[in-house]
N, C-alpha and C positions, 0 to 999 in steps of 0.2 A: 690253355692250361693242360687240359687232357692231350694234347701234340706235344707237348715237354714232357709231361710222365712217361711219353710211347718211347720218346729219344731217349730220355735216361735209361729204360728198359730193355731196349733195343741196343744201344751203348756198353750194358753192363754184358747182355747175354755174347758181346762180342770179343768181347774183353777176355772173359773167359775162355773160348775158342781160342783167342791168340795169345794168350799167355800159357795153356798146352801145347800148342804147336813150337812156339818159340824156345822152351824149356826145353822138351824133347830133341828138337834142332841141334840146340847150343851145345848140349850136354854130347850129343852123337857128334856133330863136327868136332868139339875138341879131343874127343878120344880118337878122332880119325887123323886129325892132323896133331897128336902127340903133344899138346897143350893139356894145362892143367884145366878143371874147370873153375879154379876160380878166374884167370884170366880170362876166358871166354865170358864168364859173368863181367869183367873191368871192361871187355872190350864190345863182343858179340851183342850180350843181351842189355848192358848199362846204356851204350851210346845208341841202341834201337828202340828200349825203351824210352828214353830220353827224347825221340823224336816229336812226339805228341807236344812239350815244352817249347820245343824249338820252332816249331810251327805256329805255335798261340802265340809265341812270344813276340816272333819276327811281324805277325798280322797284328798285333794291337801295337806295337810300333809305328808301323808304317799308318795303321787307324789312329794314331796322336790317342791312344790308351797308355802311357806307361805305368799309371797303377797297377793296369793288370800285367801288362808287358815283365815288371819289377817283381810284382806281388806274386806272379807265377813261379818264378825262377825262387829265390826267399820262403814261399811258402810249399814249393814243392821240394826243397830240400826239407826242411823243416818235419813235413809230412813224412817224407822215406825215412828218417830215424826215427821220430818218434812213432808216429803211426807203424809203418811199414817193416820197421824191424819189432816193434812191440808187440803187433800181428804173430807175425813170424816166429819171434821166441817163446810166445806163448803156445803156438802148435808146439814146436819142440825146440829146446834150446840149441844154440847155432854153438858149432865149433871155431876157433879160429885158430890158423896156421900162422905161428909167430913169425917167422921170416917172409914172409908176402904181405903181412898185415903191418910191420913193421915201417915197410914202404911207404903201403896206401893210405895207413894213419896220417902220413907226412906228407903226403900230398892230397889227401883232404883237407886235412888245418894247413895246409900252406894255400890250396886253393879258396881258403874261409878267408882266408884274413887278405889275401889280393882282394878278393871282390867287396869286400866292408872297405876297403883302403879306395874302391872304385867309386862306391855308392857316397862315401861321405864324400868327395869332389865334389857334390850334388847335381854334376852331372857328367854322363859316360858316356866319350865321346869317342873318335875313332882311334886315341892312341891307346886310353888303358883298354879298349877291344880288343886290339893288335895284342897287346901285354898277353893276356889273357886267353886268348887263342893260342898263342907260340907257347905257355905254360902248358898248356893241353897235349901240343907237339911232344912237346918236351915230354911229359909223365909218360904217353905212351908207349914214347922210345924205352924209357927207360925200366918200366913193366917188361915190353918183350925183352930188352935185353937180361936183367937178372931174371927173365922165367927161362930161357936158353941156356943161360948158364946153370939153372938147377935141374935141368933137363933130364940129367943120367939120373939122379939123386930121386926123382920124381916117378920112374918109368916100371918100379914093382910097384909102387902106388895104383898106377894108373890101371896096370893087368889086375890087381885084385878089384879095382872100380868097375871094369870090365863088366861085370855079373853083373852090377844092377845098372846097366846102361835102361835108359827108358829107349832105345828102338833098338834091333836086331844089328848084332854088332857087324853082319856085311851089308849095312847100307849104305850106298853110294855116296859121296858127295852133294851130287846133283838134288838126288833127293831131301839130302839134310838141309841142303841150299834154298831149296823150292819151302821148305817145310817151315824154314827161318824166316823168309819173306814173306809168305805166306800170312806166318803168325804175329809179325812188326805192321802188314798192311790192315788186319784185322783188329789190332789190339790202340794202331793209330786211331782207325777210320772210328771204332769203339768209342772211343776216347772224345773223338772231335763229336760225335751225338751228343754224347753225355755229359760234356761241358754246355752246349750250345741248350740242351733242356734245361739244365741245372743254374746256369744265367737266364734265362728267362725267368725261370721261378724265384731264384733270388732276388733278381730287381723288381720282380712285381710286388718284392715283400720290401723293398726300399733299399736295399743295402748299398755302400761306397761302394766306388770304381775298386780300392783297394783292398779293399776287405775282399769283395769278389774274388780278386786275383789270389790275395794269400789262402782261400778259402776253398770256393768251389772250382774254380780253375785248378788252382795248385791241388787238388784230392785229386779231380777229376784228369789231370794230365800224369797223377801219379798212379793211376790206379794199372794201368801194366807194369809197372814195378810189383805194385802190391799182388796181382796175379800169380806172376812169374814168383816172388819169392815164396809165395804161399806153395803154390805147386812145387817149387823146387823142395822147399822145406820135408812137403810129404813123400818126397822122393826119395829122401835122404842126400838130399845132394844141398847143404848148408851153405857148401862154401860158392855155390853160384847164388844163391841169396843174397849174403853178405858183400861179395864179389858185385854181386849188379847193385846193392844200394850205395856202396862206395863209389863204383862206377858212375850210375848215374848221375851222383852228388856232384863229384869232380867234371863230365861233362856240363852239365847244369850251369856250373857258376862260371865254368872256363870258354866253355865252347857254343853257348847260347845266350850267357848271358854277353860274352864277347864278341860274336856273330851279330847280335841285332844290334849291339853299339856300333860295329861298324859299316852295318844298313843304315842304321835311324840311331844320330846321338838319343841317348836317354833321359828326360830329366826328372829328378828321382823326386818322389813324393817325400812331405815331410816325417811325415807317419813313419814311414819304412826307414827313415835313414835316425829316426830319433828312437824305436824303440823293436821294431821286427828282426833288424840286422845283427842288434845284440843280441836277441834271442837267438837268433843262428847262431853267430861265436857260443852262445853258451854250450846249446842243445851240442853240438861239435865236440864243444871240450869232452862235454859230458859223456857221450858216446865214446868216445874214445878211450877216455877213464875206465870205465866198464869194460871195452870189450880188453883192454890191456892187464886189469885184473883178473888174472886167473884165464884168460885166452878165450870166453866164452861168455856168450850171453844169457843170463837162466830163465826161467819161466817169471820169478818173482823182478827182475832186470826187466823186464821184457811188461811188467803190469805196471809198473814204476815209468818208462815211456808212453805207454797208452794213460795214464794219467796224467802225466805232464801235458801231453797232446788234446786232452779235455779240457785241461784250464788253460790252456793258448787259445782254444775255439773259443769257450765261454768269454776270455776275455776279447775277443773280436767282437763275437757279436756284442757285447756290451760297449765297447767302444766308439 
């Protein structure tokens, strides 16, 4: 018991460490290579943070766990809106840019509803993986391409952003490169502690394979999201926030949850496909609604998610 408290401890203090590093990274390579930061949030810091998922997901796969394999991916989107942007809008309310957010709304509810369309098959097998993956293809392409074409449109933006870069605006590449890896290896390795304490502690208290997953896995593999936007938040840089919890959402359901179907078909627990999955389509709509109201999420928005995310827990554990 005291070796799981040290992991989770050890996990968090790392967490932290890589979610500074990685913010500062992201936010410096994108003003070096003339990208917005919310893209570097869609691409940089969503799909690095997202790895910690990808990794649990692929190993309780292949370990014949798909509760948590399932319950990971499902509850760690679930986690980054409610939790993770509720966090976030409660430090300060997030801005959003209607033509980029316009997009990514549309391909988060298109990525929601592929993967509910995957999971009720009752099981996910190597085609809708494939599906699922090439949607991810797809988004990407189509993120860089309309962030290229708003390019010019974006580039006094970018010189006024300049001031409050978080590193020294002649830092190299290399560095910002090292800085990035750096803080994805830390914020990973973080992450695999502090799930691996935090199941141990859970199962010694009884809890489902699946509950676990929607639960302590899914917090604990979200928890460099939740770093990265906290920090970015105080940074004032919002739109890598926002930008990494859409990101990550959309890799999540397209690119891990697709990747380990076509490692290891899935076969989906009952639980998750009769009552978690809906809660995603909701939580989805929801978010979505809000941030398109008014282009922003407010502090009172934002205490409205961390409530919902309390009685999603309560009703786990109750379950």
């Amino acid at each position: 018991m005291t070796t799981a408290i040290l992991l989770v401890l050890g996990g968090l203090a790392l967490l932290a460490l890589g979610g500074e590093l990685l913010v500062r990274g992201a936010v410096g390579m994108a003003a070096r290579l003339g990208i917005s930061p919310l893209l570097a949030g869609l691409t940089i810091v969503g799909f690095g943070t997202s790895m910690p998922e990808l990794a649990t997901s692929v190993q309780a796969a292949l370990g014949g766990s798909p509760g948590i394999a399932l319950g990971n991916v499902v509850g760690s989107n679930i986690a980054n809106m409610l939790l993770i942007l509720g966090v976030s809008a409660v430090v300060a309310p997030l801005a959003v840019n209607p033509a980029s957010f316009k997009r990514d709304s549309i391909a988060m509810g298109g990525a929601t509803l592929l993967a509910a369309g995957a999971v009720l098959l009752g099981v996910i097998g190597l085609v809708p993986g494939l599906i699922l993956v090439t949607a991810l293809a797809g988004y990407i392409w189509w993120a860089y391409r309309s962030e290229a074409a708003s390019h010019d449109a974006e580039a006094e933006r970018h010189e006024h952003e300049a001031a409050d870069r978080p590193v020294p605006p002649d830092t190299g590449p290399v560095v910002l490169g090292g800085m990035i890896i750096a803080g994805l290896a830390a914020a990973i390795f973080g992450a695999g502690l502090l799930v691996d304490g935090a199941t141990v502690l859970a199962s010694a208290a009884g809890v489902s394979e699946s509950v676990i997953g929607l639960t302590v896995v899914a917090i604990g593999t979200s928890l460099p999201e939740l770093i990265a936007c906290v920090i970015a938040v105080i940074r004032k840089h919002g739109d890598v926030a926002l930008g990494n919890v859409v990101g990550s959402n959309i890799y999540n359901l397209c690119g891990i949850l697709g990747l380990t179907a076509m490692i290891r078909p899935i076969a989906v627990p009952a639980e998750i496909a009769r009552i978690d999955i809906w809660v995603l389509l909701g939580v989805t709509a929801l978010l979505i609604v809000q941030l398109r109201s008014g282009w922003r999420l407010s502090r009172i928005e934002g205490v409205l998610l961390l409530v919902l995310y309390v009685v999603y827990t309560a009703f786990l554990a109750l379950r």
